[in-house]
C-alpha positions, 0 to 999 in steps of 0.5 A, a space after each residue: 612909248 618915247 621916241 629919241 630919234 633924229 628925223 629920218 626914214 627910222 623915225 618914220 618906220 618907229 612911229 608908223 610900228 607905234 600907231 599900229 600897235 594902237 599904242 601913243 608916243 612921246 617925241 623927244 629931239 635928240 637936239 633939245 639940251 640933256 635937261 629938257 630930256 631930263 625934266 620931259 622923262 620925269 614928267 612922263 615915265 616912259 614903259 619903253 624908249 626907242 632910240 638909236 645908237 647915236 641918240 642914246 648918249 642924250 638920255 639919262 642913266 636911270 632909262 634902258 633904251 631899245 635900239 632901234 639898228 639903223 641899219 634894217 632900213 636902208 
């Protein structure tokens, strides 16, 4: 599982949904240049991304992200 989120109460909540699922992550900042993503993701194929609508303009074409919508927890 990748995780492209800026740090907020919407990362906490997908991270804490992660570990209780028993499942890992890969943390990846929405800050870091498009080619580290890039290069990242090709070492590391993720099974799913979770992202925001703000963040998902960094990632690559070829990576179908899951949204996470802000909006459910504020």
């Amino acid at each position: 599982m990748v995780v492209l989120v800026e740090r907020s109460l919407t990362w906490a909540v997908a991270l804490l949904g992660i570990w209780k699922a028993g499942a890992i992550y890969m943390p990846l900042d929405p800050d870091h240049p498009a080619a580290r993503l890039v290069s990242m993701l090709k070492d590391a194929p993720p099974v799913a991304v979770l992202t925001t609508p703000t963040a998902w303009g960094k990632l690559p074409q070829s990576v179908a992200p899951r949204i996470i919508d802000a909006s459910c927890c504020r």
